[in-house]
C-alpha positions, 0 to 999 in steps of 0.5 A: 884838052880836057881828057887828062884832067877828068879825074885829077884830083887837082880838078877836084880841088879847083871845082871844090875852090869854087863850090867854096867861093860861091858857099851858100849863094851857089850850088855843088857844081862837082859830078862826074865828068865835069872839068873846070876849064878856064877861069877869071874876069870879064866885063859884063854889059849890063842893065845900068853899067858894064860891071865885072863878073867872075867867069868859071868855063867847064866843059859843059856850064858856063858859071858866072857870078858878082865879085863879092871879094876878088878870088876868095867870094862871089854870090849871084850865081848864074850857070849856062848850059854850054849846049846852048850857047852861040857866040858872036864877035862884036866889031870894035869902036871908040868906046868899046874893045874886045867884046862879043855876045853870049847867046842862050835861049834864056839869056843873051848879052855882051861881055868884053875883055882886057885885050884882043888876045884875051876875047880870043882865047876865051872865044876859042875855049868856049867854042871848043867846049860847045863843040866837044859837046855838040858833037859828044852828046849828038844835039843840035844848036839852038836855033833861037836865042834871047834878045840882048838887053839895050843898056838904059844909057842908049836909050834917052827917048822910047825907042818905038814911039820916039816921042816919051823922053825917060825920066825919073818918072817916064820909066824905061822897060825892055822888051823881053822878045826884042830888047829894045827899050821903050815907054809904058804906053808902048808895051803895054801887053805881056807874051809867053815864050816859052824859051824863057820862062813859064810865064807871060813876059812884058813885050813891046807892041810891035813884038806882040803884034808879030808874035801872036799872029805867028803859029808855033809848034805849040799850037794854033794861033787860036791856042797861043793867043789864049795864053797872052796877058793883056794887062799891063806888065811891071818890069823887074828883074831879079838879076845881077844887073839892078844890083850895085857892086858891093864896095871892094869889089874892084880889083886890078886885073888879072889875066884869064887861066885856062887849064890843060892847055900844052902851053900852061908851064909846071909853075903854072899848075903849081901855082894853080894847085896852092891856090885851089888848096888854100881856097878849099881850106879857107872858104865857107864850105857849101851849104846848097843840097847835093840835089841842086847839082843838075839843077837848071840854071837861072833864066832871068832875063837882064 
């Protein structure tokens, strides 16, 4: 799907278009190799509220960013790596449709989209993707990914005790480990795991209690519990998940373009060629260094 378009110059042009989306707020995203496969908008459930994201499938990341000014500017930029991610479809039911969960080591949560069609043709591409890649680079999946936040609206009372009833005042935190949405006096310790982040996360106490009695590959059980921290932990978050969309980023839908696709017509790629054009030459041109290119992709947790 991919092969014929790894040194076109109109797949330079699309990844340059969206280099010039994210302009400052991103980093180059262009190296060899590199194929900008599908692209358009999701819905992303998240801390608060489902909100809309800009998704960006290339052959080896998967970026996604806030809808700053629909097809001309995104900010809060996130990058996947595709070698670990796993999808999972998630069942319909009253409220929600065509959803399916993005899992990483680093991060995991629930995206829907417009239609059936649409949640199949994006959980094909990026299978297809991860498999290609898989079996290029000869890795292994992951065998462990990062809990799913339970959004805060599922959640009226802590989800260990049953008792603590969120308020203004009785905040609601999530367990880094698990996911789960629990009262302070619930979690009440912080725990490394080391698939996340370099520090000590806040986890529920059941999770504590599970994790530091079970040995790792990093040492003794002795050896891990000397990196806990036993104090209490804030919860924060510096992800797209506390913030509230910026006015005008609401925009009709339109449906997913995925390129390189036997089905895509010539007026396709033509309209996709004027479009990555003017983007390339209207946009605020990327100020990130060119060393950012490999960098690794944010880990924050929502």
């Amino acid at each position: 799907m991919v092969d014929r378009l790894v040194n076109s110059e109109l797949n330079t042009r699309r990844i340059a278009s969206v280099e010039n989306c994210f302009g400052s707020s991103g980093v180059p995203l262009a190296i060899p190799g590199r194929v900008l496969v599908g692209e358009g908008v999701l819905t992303k459930m998240c801390r608060k509220r489902p909100k809309s994201r800009q998704f960006f499938l290339f052959n080896d990341i998967l970026v996604y960013g806030n809808i700053v000014i629909g097809k001309k500017k995104y900010n809060k930029q996130h990058i996947m790596p595709l070698e670990e991610v796993s999808l999972d479809s998630i069942p319909d039911n009253q409220q929600y449709r065509n959803g399916w969960y993005i899992r990483t080591t680093t991060k995991s949560f629930v995206v829907y989209a417009a239609t059936s069609t649409e949640k199949q043709e994006w959980m094909a591409h990026i299978n297809k993707c991860v498999e290609d890649l898989l079996r290029k680079s000869g890795k292994k999946p992951p065998g462990n990914h990062a809990a799913v936040w339970v959004p805060d609206a599922e959640a009226s009372v802590c989800m260990h005790c049953k008792k603590t009833q969120f308020t203004f005042v009785q905040r609601r935190h999530h367990c880094r480990n698990c996911g789960a949405v629990v009262c302070a006096a619930c979690s009440t310790k912080k725990f490394l795991l080391p698939q996340q982040t370099g520090k000590a996360l806040r986890v529920c106490d059941a999770c504590y209690d599970r994790l530091r009695h079970a040995p790792d590959s990093d040492g003794t059980v002795e050896q891990r519990a000397s990196k806990l921290n036993i104090s209490g932990a804030a919860d924060s978050s510096n992800d797209d998940d506390t913030d509230e969309d910026l006015p005008g980023s609401t925009e009709a839908h339109d449906e997913p373009r995925f390129y390189g696709d036997n089905s895509m017509s010539m007026a396709d790629e033509q309209t996709a060629n004027s479009s990555a054009i003017a983007a390339t030459t209207t946009a605020t041109p990327a100020t990130a260094t060119p060393s950012a290119a490999a960098a690794a992709p944010a880990s924050v947790n929502c």
